[in-house]
N, C-alpha and C positions, 0 to 999 in steps of 0.2 A: 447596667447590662440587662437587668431583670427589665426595667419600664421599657427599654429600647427594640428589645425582643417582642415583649407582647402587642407595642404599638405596631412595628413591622412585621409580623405575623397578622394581626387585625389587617390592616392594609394591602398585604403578596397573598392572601390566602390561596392562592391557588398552585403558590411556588411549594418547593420541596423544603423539607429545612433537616438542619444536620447537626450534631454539637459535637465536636472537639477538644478535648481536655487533655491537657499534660501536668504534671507535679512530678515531684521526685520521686526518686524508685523505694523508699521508704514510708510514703504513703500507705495509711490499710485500707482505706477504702476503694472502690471502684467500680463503675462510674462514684465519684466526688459528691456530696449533699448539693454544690453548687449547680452542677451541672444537672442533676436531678430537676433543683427548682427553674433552671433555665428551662427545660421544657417543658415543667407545669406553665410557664406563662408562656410559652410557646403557645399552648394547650388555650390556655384561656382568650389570648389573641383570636386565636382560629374559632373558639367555638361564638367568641361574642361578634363575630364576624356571619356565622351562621353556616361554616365548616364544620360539622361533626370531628371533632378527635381527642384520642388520650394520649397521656404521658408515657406509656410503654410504645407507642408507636413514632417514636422520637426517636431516630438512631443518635446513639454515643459511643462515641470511639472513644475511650481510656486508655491514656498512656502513661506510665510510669518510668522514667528515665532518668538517669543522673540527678542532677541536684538543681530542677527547675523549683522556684518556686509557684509558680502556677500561671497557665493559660487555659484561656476557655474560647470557644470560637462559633460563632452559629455562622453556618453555612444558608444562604437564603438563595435557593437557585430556581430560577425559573426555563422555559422553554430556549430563550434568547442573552438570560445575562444569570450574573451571578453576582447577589450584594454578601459582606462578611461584614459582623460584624467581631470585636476580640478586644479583650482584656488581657495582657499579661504585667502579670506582678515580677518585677529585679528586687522587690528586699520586703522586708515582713514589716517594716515601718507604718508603710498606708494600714495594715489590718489593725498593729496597733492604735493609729492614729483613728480612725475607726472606730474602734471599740471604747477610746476616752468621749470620743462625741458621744455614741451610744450610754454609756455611762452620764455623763452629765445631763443627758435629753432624762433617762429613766429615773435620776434620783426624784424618790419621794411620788413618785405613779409605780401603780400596779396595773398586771396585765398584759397582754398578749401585742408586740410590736415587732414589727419589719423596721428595714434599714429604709425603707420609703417613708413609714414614721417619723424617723430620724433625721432624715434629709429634707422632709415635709414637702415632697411631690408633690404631694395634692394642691396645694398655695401655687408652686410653681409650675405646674399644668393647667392651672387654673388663670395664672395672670396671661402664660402664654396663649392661650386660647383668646381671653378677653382684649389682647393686641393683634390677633390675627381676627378676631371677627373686626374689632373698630380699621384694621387696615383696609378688611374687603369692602366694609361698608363706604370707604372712603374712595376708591376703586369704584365702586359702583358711582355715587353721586359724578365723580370725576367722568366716569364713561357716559351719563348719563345727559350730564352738561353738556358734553362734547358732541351729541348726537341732537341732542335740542338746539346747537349752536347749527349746524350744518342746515337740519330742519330751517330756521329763518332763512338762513341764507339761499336755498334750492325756494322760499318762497320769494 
């Protein structure tokens, strides 16, 4: 949710955005650390876009209600549409399941790591990038050809 937000804030900078959070009513925090760092890279999106903004000017609606285990929701709305995107958690399994990768990525390093660390974003933003430039490039030859073919033919 963190890389999906900052990339879509980079890209709508011009939309509004909004975050949404529900947990149980037994929750002590509010707004959530989550939703917090949801609009730092809100925040970062926007500024590496060349949108000036901070993280206090993120509205968060925090809700605390029965016995959710949690949703977070960024609202991305512009003039003519509205994109959302949401996470919600049915059982506390994934955090565990989560927290063993996390564990097994940290034994034996020290130092300061994200769950992007862990999941190793950066490889897989990276590979994806290196197949959408080889796809455009190939797009281009292809259009390229096509327009050189037409050329003989009008001569």
């Amino acid at each position: 949710m963190m890389l999906l937000t900052n990339i879509a804030s980079n890209i709508l900078n011009n939309y509004d955005f909004q975050i949404t959070e529900v947990h149980h009513n037994k929750k002590k925090d509010s707004p959530s650390g989550t939703a917090k760092k949801i609009a730092v890279e809100i925040v970062k999106g926007l500024n590496s876009s060349g949108r000036i903004a901070v993280a206090e000017n993120i509205p968060i609606n925090a809700v605390r209600a029965g016995g959710v285990i949690g949703r977070h929701e960024v609202m991305i709305v512009g003039e003519e549409d509205k994109i959302e995107i949401i996470h919600e958690s049915f059982s506390r399994k994934a955090f565990a399941a989560g927290a063993l990768r996390a564990v097994k990525f940290l034994h034996k390093k020290s130092g300061y790591y994200e769950m992007a660390d862990v999941l190793n974003l950066g490889r897989v933003l990276g590979e994806y990038a290196q197949v959408e430039k080889n796809s455009a490039n190939k797009r281009y030859v292809l259009c390229n050809s096509k327009s050189e073919d037409k050329d003989e033919l009008a001569n």
